[in-house]
MARTI-28998 format. One record per residue (C-alpha): residue in three letters; x, y, z; residue number from 0. Coordinates in steps of 0.05 Angstrom, whole numbers, plus 5000, padded with zeros to 4 digits. Layout:
+---------+------+------+------+-----+
: residuo :    x :    y :    z : num :
+---------+------+------+------+-----+
:     ala :    X :    Y :    Z : NUM :
...
+---------+------+------+------+-----+
//
This chain:
+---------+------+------+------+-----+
: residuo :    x :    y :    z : num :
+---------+------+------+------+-----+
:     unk : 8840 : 4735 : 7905 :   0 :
:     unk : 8779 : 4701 : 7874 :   1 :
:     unk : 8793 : 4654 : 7817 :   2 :
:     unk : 8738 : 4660 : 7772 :   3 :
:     unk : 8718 : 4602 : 7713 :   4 :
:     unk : 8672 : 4620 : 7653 :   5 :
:     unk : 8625 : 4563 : 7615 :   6 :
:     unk : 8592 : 4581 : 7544 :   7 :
:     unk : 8522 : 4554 : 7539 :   8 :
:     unk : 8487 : 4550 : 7467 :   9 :
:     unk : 8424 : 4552 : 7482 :  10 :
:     unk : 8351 : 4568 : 7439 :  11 :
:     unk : 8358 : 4631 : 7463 :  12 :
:     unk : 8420 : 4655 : 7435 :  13 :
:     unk : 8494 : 4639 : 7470 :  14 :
:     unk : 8491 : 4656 : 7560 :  15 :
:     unk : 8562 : 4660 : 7593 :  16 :
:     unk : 8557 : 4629 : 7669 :  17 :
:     unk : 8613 : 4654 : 7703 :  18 :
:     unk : 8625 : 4632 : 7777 :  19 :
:     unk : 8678 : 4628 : 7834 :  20 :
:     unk : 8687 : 4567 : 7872 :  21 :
:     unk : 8629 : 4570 : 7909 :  22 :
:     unk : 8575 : 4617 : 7884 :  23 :
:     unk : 8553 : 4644 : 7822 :  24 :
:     unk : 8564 : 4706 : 7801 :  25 :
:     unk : 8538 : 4718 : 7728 :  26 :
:     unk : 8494 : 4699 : 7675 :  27 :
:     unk : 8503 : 4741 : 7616 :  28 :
:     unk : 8472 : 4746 : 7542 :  29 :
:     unk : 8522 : 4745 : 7484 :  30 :
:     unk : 8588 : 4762 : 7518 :  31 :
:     unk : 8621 : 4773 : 7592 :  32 :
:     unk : 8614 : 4836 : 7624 :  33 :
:     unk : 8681 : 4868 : 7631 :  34 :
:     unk : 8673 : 4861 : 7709 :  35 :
:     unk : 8691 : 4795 : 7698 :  36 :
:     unk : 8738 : 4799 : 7651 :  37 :
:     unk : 8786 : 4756 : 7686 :  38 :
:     unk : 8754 : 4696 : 7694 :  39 :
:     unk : 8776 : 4638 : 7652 :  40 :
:     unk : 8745 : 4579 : 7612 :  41 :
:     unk : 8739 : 4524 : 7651 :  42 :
:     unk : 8694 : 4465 : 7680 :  43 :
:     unk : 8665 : 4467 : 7748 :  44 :
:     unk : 8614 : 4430 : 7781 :  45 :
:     unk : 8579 : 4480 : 7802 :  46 :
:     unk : 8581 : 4512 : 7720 :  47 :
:     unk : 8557 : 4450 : 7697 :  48 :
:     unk : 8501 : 4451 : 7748 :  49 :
:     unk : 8484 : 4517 : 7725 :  50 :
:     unk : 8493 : 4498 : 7658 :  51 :
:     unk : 8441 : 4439 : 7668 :  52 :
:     unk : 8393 : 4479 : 7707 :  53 :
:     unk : 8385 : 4532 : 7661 :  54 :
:     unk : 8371 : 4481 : 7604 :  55 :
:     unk : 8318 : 4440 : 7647 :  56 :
:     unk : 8282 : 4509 : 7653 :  57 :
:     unk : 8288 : 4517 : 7574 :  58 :
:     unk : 8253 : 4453 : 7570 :  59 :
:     unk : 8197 : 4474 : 7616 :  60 :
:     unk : 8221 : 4405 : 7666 :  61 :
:     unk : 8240 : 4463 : 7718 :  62 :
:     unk : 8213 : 4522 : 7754 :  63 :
:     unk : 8253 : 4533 : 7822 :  64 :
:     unk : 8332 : 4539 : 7811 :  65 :
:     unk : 8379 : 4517 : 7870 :  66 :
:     unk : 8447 : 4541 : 7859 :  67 :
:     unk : 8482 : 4589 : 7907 :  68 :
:     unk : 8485 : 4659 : 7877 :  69 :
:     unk : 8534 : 4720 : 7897 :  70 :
:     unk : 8488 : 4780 : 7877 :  71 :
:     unk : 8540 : 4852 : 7879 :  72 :
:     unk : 8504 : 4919 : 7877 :  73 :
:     unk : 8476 : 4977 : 7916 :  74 :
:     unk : 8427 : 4969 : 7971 :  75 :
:     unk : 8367 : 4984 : 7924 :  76 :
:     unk : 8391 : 4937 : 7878 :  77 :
:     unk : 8392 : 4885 : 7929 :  78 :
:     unk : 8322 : 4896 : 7949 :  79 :
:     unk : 8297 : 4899 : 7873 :  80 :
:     unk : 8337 : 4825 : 7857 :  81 :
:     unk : 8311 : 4803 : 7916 :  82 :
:     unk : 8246 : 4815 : 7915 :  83 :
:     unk : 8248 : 4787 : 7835 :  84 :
:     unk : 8260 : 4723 : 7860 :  85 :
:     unk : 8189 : 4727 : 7908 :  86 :
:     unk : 8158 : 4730 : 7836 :  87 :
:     unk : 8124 : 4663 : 7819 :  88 :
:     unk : 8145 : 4617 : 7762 :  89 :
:     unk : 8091 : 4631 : 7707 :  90 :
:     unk : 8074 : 4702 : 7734 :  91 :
:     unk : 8088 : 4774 : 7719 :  92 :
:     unk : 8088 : 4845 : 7770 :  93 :
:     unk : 8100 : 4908 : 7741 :  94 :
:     unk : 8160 : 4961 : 7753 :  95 :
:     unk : 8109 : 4998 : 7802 :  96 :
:     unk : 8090 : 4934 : 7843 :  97 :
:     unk : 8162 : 4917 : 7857 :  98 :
:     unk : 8172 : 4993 : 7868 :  99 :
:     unk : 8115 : 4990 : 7920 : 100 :
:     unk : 8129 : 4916 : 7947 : 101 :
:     unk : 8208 : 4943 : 7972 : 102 :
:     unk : 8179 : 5014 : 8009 : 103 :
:     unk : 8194 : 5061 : 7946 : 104 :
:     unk : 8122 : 5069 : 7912 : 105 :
:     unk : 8153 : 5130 : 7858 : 106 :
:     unk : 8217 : 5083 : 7843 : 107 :
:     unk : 8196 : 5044 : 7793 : 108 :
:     unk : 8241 : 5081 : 7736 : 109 :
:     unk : 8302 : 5062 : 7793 : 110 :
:     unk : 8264 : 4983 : 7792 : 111 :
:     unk : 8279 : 4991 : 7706 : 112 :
:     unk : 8341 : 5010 : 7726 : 113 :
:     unk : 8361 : 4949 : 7774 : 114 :
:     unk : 8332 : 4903 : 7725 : 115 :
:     unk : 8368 : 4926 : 7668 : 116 :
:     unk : 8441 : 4913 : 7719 : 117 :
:     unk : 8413 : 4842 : 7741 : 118 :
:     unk : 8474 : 4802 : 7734 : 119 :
:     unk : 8437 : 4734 : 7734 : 120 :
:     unk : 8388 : 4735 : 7685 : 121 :
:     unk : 8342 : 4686 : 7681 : 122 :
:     unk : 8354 : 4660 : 7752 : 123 :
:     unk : 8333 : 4716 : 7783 : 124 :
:     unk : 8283 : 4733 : 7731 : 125 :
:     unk : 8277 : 4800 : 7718 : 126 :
:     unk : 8237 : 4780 : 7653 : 127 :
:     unk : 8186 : 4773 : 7692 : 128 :
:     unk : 8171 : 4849 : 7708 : 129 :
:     unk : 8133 : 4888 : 7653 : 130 :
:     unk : 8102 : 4951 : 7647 : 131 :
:     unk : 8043 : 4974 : 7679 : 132 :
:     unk : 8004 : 4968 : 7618 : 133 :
:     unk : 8029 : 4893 : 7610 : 134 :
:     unk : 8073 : 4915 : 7557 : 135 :
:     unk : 8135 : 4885 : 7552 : 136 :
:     unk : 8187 : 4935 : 7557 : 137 :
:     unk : 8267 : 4935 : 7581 : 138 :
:     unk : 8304 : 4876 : 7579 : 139 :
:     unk : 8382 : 4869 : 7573 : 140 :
:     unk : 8378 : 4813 : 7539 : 141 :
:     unk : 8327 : 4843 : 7487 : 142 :
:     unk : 8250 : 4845 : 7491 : 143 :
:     unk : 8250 : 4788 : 7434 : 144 :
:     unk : 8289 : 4736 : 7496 : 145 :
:     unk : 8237 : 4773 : 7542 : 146 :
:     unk : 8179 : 4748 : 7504 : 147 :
:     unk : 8207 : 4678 : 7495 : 148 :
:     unk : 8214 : 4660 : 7571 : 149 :
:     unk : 8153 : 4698 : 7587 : 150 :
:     unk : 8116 : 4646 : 7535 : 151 :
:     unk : 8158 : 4587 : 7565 : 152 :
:     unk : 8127 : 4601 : 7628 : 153 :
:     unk : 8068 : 4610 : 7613 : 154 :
:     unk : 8067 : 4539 : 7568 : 155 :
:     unk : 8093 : 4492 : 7631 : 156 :
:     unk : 8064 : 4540 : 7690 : 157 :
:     unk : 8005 : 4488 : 7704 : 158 :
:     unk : 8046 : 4430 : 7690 : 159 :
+---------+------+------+------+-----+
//
């Protein structure tokens, strides 16, 4: 059985819940845990506190690239859409359609909305980085307001 630890993190954006086992992480959630992980209990790991640290050098625009090991669960396609979100450079954007076409599935870019909006690691594998294909700034689980935010952070420190 996997013994799974929680850590709150206040950050500018609003309160994000790492949860990880002892080697990987697993979530990164706005507000509150998932029920999927339901079981996993406060407590201090080096690997949360890494996370925790990494996520608030990003915040600060000091980092770009994360390096934590990360346990992504879903379906095949999901797979291929998380995956290919983390090919997306810092400071850039693709559109539903253009990670539709970049995985082999050129008319799946409602299913690509549909993958982002079950990313379980936000902002590490950044699905906020996939708009529409009018640039618009739609779908985001963590609300197009947080969307907007760390679409402007990027942009700020991308040439730095």
């Amino acid at each position: 059985m996997v013994s799974l630890s929680y850590h709150i993190l206040q950050t500018t954006l609003g309160k994000l819940f790492l949860i990880a086992d002892d080697e990987v992480l697993r979530a990164v959630c706005f507000g509150a845990i998932s029920p999927k992980f339901a079981k996993a209990v406060a407590r201090e790991t080096t690997l949360l506190e890494q996370a925790a640290l990494q996520i608030e050098e990003y915040l600060q625009g000091k980092r770009k690239k994360f390096s934590l090991p990360i346990a992504l669960q879903g379906t095949d396609f999901q797979q291929k859409v998380w995956q290919e979100l983390l090919n997306i450079p810092y400071g850039e954007t693709r559109s539903y359609k253009q990670i539709a076409e970049k995985i082999g599935c050129p008319k799946g870019y409602r299913a690509v909305g549909m993958a982002n909006n079950k990313n379980p690691i936000t902002i590490i594998v950044p699905c906020h980085r996939v708009i529409g294909q009018n640039k618009k700034l739609v779908g985001y689980a963590g609300g197009i307001d947080i969307k907007e935010k760390l679409l402007k952070l990027e942009e700020k420190y991308a040439k730095s």
